[in-house]
DOMARDREN-67411 format. One record per residue: residue in one letter; residue number from 1; y, z, x of N, C-alpha, C in turn. Coordinates in steps of 0.001 Angstrom, whole numbers, plus 500000, padded with zeros to 6 digits. Example, Ala and Ser with C-alpha at 12.3 -4.5 7.8 and 13.67 -1.06 7.14 Angstrom:
2
baba, voza, n.y, n.z, n.x, ca.y, ca.z, ca.x, c.y, c.z, c.x
A, 1, 494310, 507800, 513190, 495500, 507800, 512300, 496700, 507800, 513200
S, 2, 497750, 507080, 512850, 498940, 507140, 513670, 500030, 507870, 512900
% end
This chain:
90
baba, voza, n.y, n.z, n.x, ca.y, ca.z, ca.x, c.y, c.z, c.x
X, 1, 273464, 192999, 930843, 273319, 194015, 931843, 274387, 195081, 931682
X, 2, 275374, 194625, 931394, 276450, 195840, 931336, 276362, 196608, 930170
X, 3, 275563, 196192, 929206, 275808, 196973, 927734, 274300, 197787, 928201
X, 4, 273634, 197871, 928993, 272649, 198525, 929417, 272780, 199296, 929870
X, 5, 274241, 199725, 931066, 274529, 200192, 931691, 275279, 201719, 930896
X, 6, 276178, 200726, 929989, 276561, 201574, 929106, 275818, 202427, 928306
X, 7, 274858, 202267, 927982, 274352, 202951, 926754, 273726, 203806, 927649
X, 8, 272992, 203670, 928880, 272437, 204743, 929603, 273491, 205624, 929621
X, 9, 274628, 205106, 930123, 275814, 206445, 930428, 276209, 207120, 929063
X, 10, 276408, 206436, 927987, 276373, 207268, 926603, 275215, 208289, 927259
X, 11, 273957, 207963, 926631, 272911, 208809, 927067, 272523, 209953, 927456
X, 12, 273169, 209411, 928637, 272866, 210448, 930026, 274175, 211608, 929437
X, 13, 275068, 211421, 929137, 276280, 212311, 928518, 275999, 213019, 927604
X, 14, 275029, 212825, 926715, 274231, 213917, 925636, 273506, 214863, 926582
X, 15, 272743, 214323, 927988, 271812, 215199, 927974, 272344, 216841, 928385
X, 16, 273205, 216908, 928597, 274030, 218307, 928741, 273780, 219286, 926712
X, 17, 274499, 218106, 926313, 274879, 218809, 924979, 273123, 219381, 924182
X, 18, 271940, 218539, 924997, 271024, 218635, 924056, 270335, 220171, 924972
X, 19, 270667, 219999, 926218, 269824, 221488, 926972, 270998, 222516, 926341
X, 20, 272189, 222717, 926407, 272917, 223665, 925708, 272353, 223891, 924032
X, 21, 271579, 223189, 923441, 271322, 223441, 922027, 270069, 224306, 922492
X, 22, 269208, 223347, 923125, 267560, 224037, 923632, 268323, 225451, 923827
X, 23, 268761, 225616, 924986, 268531, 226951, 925443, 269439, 228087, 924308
X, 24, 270417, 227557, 923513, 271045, 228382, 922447, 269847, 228338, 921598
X, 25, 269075, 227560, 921269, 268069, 228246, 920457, 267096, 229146, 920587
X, 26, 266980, 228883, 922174, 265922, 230122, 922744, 266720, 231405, 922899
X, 27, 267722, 231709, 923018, 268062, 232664, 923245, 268528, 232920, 921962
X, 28, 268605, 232529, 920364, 268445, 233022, 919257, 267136, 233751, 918708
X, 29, 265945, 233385, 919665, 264594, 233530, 918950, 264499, 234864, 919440
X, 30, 265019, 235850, 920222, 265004, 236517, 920875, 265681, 237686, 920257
X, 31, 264966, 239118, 919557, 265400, 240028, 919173, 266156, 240643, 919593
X, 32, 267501, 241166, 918498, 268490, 241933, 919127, 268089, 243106, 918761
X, 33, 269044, 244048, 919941, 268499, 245268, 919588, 269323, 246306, 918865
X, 34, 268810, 247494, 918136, 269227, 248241, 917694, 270072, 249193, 918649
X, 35, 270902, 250252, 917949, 271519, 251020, 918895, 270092, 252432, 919104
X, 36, 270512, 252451, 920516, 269206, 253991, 921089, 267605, 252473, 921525
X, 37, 267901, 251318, 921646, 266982, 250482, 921816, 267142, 249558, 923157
X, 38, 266453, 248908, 923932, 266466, 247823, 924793, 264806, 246996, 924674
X, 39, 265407, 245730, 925793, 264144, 245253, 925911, 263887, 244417, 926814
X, 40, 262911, 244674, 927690, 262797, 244137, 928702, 261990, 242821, 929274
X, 41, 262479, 241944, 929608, 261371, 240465, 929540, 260738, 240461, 931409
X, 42, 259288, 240092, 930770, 258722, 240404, 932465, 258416, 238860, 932556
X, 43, 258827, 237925, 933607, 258377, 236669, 933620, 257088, 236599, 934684
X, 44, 256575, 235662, 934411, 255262, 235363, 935180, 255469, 234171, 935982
X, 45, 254581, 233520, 936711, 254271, 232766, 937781, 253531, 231748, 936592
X, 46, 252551, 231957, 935909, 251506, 230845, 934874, 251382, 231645, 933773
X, 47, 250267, 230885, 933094, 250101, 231965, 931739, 248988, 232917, 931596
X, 48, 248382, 233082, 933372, 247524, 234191, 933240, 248250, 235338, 933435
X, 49, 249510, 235011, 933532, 250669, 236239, 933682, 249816, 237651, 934628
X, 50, 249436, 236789, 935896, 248942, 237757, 937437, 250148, 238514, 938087
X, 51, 250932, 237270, 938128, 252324, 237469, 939384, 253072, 237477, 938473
X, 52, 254449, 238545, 938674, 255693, 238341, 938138, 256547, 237950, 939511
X, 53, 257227, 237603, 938346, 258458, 236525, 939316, 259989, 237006, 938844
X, 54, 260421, 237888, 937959, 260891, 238028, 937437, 261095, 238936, 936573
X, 55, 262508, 239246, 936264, 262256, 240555, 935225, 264419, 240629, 934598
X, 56, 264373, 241106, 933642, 265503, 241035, 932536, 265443, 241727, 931632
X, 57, 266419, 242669, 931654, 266956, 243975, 930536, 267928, 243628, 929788
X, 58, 268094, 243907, 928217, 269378, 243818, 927752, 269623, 244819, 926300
X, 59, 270431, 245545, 926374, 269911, 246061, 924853, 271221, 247533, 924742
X, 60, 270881, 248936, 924589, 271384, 249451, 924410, 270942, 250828, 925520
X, 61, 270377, 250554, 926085, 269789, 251969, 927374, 270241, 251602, 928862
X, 62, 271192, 252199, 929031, 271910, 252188, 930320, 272061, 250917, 930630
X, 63, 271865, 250363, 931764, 272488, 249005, 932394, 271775, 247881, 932166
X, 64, 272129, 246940, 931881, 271494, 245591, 931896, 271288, 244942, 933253
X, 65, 270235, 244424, 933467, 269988, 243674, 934485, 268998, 242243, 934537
X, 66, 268852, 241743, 936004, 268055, 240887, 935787, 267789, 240311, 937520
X, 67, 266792, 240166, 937870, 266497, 239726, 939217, 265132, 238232, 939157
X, 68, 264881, 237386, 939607, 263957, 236694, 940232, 264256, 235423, 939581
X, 69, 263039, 234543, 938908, 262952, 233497, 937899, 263135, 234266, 936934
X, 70, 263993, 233582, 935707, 263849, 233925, 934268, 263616, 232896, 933769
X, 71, 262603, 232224, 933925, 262272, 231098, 932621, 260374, 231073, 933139
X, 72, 260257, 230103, 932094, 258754, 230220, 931689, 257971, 231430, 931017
X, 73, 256676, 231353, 931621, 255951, 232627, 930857, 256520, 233682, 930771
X, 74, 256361, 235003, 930114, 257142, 236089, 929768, 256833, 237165, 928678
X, 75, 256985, 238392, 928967, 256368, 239192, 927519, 257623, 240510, 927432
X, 76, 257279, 240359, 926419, 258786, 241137, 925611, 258117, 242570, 925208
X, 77, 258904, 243662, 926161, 258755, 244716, 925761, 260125, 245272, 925448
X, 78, 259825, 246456, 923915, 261088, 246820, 923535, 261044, 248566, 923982
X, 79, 261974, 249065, 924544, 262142, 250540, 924651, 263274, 251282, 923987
X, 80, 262342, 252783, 923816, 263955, 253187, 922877, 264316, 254444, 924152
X, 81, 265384, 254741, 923346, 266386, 255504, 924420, 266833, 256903, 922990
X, 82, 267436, 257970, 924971, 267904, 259077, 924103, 269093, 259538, 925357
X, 83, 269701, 260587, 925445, 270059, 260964, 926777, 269788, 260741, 927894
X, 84, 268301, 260443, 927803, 267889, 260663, 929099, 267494, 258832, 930124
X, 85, 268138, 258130, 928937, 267566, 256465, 929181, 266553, 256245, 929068
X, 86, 265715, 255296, 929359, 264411, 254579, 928456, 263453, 255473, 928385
X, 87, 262746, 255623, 927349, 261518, 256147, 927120, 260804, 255550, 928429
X, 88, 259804, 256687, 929102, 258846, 257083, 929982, 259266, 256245, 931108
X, 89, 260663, 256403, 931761, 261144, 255996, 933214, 261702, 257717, 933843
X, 90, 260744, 258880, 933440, 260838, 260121, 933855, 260548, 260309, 935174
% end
């Protein structure tokens, strides 16, 4: 019983190290951007992507942000920039 006990607690002590790999890999799959570029992730509610729930900027056009859920469904739009910040937010 006790070497049972143990090995769960080994275990359970990875599971940190293995979501820090997951999510460092997801956030590798994820294009960086050029300079005069951003890109914006719209998250959804399911994968008929009806409802957003969510939304996340990061790149090179004015401010980065991010408000709601950021995980699950999601579609990646990239915008470019000039003076005036993102293409067609006129």
């Amino acid at each position: 019983m006790f070497r049972l006990q143990t090995l769960s607690k080994k275990k359970l002590s990875l599971v940190p190290f293995v979501v820090g790999v997951v999510v460092s890999f997801a956030a590798a799959a994820l294009p960086y951007p050029n300079p005069g570029e951003a890109y914006i992730q719209t998250y959804y509610a399911d994968a008929a992507r009806t409802q957003v729930v969510g939304e996340r900027s990061y790149g090179n056009c004015g401010e980065n942000f991010s408000w709601g859920v950021l995980k699950g469904y999601f579609t990646l739009r990239k915008v470019t920039c000039g003076s005036g910040g993102p293409e067609g937010a006129n």
